[in-house]
N, CA and C atoms as an extended XYZ file, in Angstrom:
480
Properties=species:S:1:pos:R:3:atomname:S:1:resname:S:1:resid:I:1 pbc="F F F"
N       -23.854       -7.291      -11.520 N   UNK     1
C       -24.425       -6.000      -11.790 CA  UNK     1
C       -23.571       -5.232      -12.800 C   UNK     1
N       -22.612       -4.780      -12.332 N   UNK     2
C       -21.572       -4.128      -13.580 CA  UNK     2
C       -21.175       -5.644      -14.976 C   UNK     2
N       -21.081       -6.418      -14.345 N   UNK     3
C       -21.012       -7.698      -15.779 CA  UNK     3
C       -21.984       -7.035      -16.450 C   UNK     3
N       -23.117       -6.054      -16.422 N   UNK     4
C       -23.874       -6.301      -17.838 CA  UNK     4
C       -23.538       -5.295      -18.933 C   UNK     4
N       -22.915       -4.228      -17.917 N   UNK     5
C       -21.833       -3.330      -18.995 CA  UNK     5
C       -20.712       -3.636      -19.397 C   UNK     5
N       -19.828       -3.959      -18.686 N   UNK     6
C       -18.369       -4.237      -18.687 CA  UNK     6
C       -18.365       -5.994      -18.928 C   UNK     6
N       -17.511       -5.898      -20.099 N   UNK     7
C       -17.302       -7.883      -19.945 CA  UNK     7
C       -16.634       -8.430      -18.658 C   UNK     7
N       -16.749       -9.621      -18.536 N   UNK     8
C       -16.061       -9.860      -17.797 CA  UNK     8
C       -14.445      -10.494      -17.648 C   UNK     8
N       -13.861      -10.450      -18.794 N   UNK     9
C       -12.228      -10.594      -19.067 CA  UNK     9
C       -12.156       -8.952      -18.350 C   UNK     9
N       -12.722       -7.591      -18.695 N   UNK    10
C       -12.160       -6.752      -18.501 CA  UNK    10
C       -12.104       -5.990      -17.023 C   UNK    10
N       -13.109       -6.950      -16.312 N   UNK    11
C       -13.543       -6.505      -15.066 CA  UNK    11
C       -12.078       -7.644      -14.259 C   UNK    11
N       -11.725       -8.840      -14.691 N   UNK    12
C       -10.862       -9.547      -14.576 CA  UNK    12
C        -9.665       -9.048      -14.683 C   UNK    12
N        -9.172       -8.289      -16.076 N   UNK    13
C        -7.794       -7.025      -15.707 CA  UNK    13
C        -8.298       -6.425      -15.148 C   UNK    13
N        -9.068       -5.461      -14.707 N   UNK    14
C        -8.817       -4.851      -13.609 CA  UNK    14
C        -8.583       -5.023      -12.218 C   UNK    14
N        -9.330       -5.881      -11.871 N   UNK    15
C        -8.828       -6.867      -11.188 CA  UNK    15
C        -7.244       -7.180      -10.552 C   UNK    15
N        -6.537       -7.546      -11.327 N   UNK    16
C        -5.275       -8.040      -11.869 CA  UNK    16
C        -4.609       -6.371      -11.737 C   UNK    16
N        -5.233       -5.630      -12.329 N   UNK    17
C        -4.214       -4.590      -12.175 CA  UNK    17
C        -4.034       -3.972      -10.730 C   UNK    17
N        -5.518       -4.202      -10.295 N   UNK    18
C        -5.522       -3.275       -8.770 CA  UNK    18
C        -4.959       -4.528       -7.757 C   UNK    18
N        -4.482       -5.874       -8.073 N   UNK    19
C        -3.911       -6.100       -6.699 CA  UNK    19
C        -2.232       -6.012       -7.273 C   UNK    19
N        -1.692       -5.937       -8.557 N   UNK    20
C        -0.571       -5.770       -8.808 CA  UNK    20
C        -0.113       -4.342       -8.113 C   UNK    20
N        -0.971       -3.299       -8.382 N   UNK    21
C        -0.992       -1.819       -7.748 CA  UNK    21
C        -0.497       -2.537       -6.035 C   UNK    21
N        -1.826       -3.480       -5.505 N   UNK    22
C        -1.270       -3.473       -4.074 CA  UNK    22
C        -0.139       -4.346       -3.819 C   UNK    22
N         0.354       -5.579       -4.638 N   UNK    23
C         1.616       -5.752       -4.432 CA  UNK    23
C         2.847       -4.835       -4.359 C   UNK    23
N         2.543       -3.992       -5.565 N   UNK    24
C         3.945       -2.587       -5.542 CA  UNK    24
C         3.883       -2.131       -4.277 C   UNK    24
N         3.146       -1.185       -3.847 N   UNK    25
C         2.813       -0.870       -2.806 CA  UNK    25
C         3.214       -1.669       -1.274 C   UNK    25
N         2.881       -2.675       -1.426 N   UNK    26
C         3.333       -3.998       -0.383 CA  UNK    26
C         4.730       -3.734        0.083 C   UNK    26
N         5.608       -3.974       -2.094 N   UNK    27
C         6.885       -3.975       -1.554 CA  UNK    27
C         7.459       -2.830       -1.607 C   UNK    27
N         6.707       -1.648       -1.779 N   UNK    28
C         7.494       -0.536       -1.456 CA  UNK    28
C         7.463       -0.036        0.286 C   UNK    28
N         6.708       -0.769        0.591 N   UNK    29
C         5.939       -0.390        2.128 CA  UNK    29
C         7.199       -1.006        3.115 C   UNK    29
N         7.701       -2.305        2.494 N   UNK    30
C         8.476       -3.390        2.787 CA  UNK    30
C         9.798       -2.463        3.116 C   UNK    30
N        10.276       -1.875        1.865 N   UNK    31
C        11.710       -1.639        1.520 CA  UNK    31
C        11.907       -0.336        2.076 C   UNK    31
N        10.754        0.581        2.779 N   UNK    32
C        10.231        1.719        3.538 CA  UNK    32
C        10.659        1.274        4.864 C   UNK    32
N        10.345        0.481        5.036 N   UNK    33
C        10.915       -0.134        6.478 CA  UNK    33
C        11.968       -0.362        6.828 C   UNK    33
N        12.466       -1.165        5.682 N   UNK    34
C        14.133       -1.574        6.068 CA  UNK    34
C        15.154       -0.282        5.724 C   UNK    34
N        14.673        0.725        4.818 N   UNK    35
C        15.389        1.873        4.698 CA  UNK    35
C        14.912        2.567        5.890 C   UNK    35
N        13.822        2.484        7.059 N   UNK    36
C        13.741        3.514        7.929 CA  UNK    36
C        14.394        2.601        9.029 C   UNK    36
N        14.838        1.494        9.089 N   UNK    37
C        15.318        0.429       10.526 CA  UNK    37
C        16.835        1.127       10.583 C   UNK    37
N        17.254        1.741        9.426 N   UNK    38
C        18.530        2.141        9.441 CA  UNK    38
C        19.351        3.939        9.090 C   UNK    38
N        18.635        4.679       10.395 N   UNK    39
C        18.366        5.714       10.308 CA  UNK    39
C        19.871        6.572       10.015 C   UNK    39
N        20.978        5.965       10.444 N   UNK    40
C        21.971        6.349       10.529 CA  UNK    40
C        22.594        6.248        9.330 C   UNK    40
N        23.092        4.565        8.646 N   UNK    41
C        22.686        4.732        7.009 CA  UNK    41
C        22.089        5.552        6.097 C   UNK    41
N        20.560        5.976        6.622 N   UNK    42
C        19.707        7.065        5.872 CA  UNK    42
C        20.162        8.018        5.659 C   UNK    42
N        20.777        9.268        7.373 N   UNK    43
C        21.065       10.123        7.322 CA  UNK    43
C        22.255       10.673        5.930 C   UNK    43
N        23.443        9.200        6.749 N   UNK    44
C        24.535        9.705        5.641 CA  UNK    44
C        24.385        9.200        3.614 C   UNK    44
N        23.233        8.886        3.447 N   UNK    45
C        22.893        8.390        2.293 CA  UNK    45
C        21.836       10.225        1.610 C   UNK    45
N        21.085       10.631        2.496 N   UNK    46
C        20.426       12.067        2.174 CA  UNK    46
C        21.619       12.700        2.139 C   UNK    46
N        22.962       13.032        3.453 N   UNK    47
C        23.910       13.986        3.404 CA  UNK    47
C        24.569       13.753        1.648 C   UNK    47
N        24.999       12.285        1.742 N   UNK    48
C        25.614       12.652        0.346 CA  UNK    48
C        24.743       12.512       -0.755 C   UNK    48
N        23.564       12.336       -0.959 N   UNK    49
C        22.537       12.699       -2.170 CA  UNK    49
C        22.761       14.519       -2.535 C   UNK    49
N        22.796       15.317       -1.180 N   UNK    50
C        22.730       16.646       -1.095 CA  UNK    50
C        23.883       17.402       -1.240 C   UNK    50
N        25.148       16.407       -1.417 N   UNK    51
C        26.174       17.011       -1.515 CA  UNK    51
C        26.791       16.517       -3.182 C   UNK    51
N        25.914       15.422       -3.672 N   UNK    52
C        26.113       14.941       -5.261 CA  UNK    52
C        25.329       15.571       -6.001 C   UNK    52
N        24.040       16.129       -5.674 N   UNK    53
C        23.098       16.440       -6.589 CA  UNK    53
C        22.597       18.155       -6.264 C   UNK    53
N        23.476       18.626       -5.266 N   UNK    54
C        22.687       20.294       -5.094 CA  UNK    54
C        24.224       20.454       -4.655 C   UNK    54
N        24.686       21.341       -5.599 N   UNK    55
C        26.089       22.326       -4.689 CA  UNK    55
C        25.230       22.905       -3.992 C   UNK    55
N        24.794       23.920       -3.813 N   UNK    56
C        24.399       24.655       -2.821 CA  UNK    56
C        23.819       24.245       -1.708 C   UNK    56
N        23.535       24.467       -0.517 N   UNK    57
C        22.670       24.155        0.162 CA  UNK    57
C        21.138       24.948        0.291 C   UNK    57
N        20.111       23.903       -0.193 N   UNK    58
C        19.061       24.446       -0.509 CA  UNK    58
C        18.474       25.030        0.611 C   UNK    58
N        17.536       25.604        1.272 N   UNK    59
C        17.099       25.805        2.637 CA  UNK    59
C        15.654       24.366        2.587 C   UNK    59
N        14.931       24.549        1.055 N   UNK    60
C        13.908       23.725        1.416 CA  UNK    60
C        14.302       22.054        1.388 C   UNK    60
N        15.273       21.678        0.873 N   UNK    61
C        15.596       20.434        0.881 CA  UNK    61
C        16.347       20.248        2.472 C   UNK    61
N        16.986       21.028        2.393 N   UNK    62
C        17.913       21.065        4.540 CA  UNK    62
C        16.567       20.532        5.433 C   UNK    62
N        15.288       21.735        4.911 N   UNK    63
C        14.549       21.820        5.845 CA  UNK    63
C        13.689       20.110        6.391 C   UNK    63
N        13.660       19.741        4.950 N   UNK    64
C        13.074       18.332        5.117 CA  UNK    64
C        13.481       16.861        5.225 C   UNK    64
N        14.836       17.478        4.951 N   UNK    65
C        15.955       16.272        5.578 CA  UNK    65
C        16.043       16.141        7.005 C   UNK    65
N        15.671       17.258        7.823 N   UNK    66
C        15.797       17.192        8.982 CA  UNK    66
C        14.248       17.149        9.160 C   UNK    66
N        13.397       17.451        9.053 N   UNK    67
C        12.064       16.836        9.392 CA  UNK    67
C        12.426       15.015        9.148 C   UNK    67
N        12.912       14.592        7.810 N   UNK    68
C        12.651       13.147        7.864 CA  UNK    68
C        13.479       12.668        9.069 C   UNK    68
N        14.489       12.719        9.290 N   UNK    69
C        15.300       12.495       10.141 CA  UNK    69
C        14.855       12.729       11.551 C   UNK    69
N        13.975       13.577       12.090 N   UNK    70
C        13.286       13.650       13.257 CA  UNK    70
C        12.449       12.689       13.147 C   UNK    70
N        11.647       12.644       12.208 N   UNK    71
C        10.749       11.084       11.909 CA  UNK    71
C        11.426        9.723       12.399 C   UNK    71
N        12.447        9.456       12.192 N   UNK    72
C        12.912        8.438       11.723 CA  UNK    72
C        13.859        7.714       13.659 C   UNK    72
N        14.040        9.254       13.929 N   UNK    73
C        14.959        9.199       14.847 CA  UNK    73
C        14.083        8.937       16.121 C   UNK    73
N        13.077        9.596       16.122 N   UNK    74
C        11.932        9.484       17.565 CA  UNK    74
C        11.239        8.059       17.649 C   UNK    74
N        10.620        8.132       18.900 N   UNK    75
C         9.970        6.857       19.125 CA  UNK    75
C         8.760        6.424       18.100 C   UNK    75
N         8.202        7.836       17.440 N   UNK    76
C         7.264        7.460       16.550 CA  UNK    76
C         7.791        6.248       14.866 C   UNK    76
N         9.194        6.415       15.430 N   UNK    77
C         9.858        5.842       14.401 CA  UNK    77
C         9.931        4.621       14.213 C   UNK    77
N        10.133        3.600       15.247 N   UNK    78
C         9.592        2.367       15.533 CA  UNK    78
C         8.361        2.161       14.847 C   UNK    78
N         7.405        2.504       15.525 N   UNK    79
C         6.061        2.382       15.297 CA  UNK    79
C         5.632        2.175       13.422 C   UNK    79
N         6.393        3.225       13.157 N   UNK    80
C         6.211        3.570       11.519 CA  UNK    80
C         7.205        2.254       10.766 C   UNK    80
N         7.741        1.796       11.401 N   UNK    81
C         8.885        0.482       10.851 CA  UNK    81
C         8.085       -0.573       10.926 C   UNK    81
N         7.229       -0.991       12.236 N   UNK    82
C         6.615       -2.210       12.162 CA  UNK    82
C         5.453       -1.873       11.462 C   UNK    82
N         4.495       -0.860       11.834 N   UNK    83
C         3.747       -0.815       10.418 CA  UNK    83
C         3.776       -0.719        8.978 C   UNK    83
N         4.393       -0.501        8.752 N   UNK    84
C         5.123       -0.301        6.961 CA  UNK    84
C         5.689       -2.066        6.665 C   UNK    84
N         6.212       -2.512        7.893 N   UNK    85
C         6.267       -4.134        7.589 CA  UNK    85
C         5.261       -4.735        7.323 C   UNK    85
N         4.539       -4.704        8.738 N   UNK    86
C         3.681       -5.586        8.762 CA  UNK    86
C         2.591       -5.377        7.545 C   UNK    86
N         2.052       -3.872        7.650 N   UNK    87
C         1.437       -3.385        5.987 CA  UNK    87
C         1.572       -4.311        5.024 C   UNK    87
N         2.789       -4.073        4.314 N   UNK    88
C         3.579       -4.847        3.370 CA  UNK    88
C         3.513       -6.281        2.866 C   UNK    88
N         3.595       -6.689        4.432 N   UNK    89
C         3.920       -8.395        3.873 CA  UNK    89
C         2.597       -9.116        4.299 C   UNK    89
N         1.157       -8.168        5.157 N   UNK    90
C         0.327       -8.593        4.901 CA  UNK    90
C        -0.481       -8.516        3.260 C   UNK    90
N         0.040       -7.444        2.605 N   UNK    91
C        -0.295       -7.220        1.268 CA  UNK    91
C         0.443       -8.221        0.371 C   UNK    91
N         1.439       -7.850        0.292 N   UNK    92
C         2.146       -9.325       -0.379 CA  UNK    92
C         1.664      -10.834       -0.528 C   UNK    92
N         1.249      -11.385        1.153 N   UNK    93
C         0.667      -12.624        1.161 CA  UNK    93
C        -0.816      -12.374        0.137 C   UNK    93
N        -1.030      -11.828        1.135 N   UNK    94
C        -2.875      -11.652        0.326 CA  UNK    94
C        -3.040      -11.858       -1.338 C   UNK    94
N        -2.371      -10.894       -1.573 N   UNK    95
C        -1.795      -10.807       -3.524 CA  UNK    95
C        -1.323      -12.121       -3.764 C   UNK    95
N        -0.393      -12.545       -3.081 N   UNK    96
C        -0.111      -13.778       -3.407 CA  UNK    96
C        -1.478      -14.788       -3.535 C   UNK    96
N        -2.070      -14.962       -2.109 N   UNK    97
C        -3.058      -15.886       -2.367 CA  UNK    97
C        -4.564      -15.591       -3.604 C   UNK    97
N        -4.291      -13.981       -3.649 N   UNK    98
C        -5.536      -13.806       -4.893 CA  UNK    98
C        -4.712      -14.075       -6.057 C   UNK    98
N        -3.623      -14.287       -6.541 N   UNK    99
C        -3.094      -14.354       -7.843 CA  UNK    99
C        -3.240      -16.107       -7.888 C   UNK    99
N        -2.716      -16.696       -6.634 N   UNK   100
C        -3.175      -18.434       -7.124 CA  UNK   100
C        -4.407      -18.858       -6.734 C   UNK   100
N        -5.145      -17.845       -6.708 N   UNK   101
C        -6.739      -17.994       -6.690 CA  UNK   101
C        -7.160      -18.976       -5.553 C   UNK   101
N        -6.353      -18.204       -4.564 N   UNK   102
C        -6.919      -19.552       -2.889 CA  UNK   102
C        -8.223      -18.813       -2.849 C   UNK   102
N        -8.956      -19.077       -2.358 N   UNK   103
C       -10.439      -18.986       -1.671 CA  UNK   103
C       -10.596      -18.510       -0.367 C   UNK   103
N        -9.684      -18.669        0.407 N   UNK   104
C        -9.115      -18.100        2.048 CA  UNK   104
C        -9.055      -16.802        1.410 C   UNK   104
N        -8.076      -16.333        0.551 N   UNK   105
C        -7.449      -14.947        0.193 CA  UNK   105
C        -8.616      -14.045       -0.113 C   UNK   105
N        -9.276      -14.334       -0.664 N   UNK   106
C       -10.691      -13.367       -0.993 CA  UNK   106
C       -11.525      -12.532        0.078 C   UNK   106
N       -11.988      -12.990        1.021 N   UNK   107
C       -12.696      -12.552        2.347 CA  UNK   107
C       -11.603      -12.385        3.140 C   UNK   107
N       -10.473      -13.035        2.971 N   UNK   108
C        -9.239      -11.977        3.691 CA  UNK   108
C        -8.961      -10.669        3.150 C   UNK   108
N        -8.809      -10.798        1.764 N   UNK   109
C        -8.543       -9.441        1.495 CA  UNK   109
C        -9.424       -8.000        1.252 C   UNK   109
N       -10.507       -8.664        1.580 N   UNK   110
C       -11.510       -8.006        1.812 CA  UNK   110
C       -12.134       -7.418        3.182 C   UNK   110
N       -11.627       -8.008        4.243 N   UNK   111
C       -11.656       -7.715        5.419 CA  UNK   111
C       -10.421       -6.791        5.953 C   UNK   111
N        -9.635       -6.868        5.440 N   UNK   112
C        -7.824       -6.894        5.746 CA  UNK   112
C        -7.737       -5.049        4.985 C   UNK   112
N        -8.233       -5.167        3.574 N   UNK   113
C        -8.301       -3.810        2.715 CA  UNK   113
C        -9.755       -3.108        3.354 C   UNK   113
N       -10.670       -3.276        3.875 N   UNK   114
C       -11.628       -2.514        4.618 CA  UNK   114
C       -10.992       -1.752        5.697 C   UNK   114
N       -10.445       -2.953        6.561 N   UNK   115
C        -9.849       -2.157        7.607 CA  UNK   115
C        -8.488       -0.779        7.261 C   UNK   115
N        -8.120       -1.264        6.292 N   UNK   116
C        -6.802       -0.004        5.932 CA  UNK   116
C        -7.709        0.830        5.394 C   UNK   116
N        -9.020        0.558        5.052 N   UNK   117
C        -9.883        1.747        4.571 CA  UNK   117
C        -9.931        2.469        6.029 C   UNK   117
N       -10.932        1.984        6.901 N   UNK   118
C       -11.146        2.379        8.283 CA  UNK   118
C        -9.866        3.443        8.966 C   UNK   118
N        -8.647        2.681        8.566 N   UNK   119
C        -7.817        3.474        9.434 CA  UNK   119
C        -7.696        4.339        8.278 C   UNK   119
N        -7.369        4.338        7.379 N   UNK   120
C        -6.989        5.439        6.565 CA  UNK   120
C        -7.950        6.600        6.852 C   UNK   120
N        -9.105        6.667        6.893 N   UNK   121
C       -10.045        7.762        6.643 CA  UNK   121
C        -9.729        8.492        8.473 C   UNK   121
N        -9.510        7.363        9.855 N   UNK   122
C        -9.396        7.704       10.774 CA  UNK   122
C        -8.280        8.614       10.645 C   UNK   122
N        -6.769        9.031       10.111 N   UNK   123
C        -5.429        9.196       10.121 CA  UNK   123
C        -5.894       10.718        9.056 C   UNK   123
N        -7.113       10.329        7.884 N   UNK   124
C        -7.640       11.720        7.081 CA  UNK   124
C        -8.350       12.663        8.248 C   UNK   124
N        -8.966       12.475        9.127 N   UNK   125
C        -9.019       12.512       10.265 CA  UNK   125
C        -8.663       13.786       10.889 C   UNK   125
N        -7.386       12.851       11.403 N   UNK   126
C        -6.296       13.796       11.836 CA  UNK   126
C        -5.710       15.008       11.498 C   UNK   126
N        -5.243       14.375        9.640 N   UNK   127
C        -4.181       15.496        9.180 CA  UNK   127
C        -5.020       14.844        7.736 C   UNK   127
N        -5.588       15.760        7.148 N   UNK   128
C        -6.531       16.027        6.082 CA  UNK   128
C        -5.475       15.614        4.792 C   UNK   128
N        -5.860       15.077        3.937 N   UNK   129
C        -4.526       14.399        3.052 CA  UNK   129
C        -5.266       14.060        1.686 C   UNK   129
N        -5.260       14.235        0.400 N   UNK   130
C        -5.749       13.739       -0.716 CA  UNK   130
C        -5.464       12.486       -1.285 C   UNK   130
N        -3.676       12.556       -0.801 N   UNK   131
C        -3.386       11.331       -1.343 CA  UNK   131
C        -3.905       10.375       -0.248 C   UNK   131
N        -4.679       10.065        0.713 N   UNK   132
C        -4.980        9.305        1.572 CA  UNK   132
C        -6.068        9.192        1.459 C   UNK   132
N        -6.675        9.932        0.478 N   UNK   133
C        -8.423       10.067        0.188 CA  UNK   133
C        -8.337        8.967       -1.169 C   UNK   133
N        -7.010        8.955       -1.756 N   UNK   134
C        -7.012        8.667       -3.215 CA  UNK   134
C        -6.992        7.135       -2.660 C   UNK   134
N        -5.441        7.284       -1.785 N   UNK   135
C        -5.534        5.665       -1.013 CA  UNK   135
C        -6.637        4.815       -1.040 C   UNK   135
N        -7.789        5.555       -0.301 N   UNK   136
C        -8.471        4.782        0.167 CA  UNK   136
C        -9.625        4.465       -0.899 C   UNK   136
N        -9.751        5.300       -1.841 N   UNK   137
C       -10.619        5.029       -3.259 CA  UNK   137
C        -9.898        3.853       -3.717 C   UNK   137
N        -8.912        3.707       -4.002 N   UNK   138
C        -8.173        2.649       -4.742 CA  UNK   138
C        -8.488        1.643       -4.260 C   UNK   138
N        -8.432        1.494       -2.894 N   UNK   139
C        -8.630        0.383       -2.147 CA  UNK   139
C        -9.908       -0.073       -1.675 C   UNK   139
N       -11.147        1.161       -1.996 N   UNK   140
C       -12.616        0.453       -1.937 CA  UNK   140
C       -12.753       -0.390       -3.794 C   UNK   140
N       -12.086        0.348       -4.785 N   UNK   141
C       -12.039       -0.175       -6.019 CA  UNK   141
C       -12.051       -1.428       -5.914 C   UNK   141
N       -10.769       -1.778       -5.143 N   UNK   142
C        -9.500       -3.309       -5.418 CA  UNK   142
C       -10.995       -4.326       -4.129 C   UNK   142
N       -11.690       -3.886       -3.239 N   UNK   143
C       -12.247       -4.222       -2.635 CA  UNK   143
C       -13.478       -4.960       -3.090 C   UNK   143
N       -13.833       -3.849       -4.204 N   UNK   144
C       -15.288       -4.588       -5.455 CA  UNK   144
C       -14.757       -5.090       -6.435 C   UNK   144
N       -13.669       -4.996       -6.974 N   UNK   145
C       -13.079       -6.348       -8.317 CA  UNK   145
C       -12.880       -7.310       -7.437 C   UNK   145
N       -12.013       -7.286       -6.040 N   UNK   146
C       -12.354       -8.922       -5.187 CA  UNK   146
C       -13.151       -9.385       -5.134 C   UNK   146
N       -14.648       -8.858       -4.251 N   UNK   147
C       -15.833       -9.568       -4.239 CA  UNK   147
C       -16.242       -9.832       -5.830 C   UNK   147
N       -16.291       -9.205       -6.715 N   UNK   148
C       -16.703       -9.426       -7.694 CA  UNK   148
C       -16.063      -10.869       -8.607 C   UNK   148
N       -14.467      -10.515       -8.390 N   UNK   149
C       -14.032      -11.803       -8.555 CA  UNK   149
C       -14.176      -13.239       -8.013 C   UNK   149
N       -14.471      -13.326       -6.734 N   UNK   150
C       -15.008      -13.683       -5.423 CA  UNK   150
C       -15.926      -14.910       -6.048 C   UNK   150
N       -17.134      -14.345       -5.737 N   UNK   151
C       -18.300      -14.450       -6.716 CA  UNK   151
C       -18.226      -15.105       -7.767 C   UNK   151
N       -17.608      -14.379       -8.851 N   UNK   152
C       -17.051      -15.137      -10.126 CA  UNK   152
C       -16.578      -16.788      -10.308 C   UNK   152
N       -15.926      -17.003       -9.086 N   UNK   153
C       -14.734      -17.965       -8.536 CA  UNK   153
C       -16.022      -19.236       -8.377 C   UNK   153
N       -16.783      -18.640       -7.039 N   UNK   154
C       -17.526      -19.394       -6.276 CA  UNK   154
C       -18.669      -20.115       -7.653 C   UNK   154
N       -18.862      -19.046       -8.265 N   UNK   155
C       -20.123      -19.403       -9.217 CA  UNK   155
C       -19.329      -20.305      -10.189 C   UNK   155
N       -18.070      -20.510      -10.728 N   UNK   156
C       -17.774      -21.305      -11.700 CA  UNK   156
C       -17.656      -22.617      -10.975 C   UNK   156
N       -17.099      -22.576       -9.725 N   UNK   157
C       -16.901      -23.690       -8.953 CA  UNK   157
C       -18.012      -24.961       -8.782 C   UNK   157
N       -18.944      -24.145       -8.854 N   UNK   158
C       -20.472      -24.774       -8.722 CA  UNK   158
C       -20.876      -25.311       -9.700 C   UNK   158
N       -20.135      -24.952      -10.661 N   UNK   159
C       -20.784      -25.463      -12.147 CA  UNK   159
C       -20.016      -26.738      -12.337 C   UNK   159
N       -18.612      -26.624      -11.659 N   UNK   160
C       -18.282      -28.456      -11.681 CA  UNK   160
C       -17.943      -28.680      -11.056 C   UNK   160
């Protein structure tokens, strides 16, 4: 349907760009984790960011160092470690298997990025968020260059 506007090399970078987007993402989700598994590290890594980069003590930067740090420190903190992993390195694999063009990876990542749609909009929900609105646009995007690529895959396959 869109092939009759858009070529299809360019529907192909895009493609390419929106699961590179979800690899970054993957491994920033990744390295989110292992910087939150180590809250005590964290703390004294913000103390001296705030003592290298602000003589003063700001009130709004204090204020949110200690919000992150309540984050990080409570039981909700766990929770936010194994999800930001598991997030991550389910994105990673997936990317992986759509970049060497497995056939498993496609209807995985299409099932796998629906559902982070699902929860995302559940969590907009909660606590009303743009960038979680944007999230989840990106990720119905990366959802139709898959199938579309998908498709693409299956239909050349057939031809030999």
């Amino acid at each position: 349907m869109i092939e009759r506007w858009v070529p299809e090399k360019y529907i192909h970078d895009f493609f390419l760009l929106g699961i590179f987007v979800k690899a970054f993402d993957g491994i920033v989700e990744i390295l989110t984790s292992i910087i939150l598994f180590f809250p005590t590290q964290l703390s004294e890594l913000i103390h001296w960011l705030l003592r290298s980069w602000i003589f003063n003590s700001n009130q709004f930067l204090a204020t949110h160092k200690q919000v992150l740090l309540k984050i990080v420190s409570n039981h909700d903190g766990l929770f936010m470690i194994i999800y930001l992993l598991s997030h991550g390195v389910i994105k990673i694999v997936l990317v992986a298997g759509l970049l060497y063009r497995k056939l498993w990876a496609y209807p995985a990542a299409i099932v796998v990025f629906s559902a982070f749609v699902v929860y995302q909009m559940y969590r907009y929900l909660l606590a009303p968020s743009s960038f979680m609105v944007f999230l989840s646009i990106l990720d119905l995007i990366v959802i139709g260059l898959t199938w579309h690529e998908y498709k693409f895959l299956k239909a050349r396959e057939q031809l030999f």
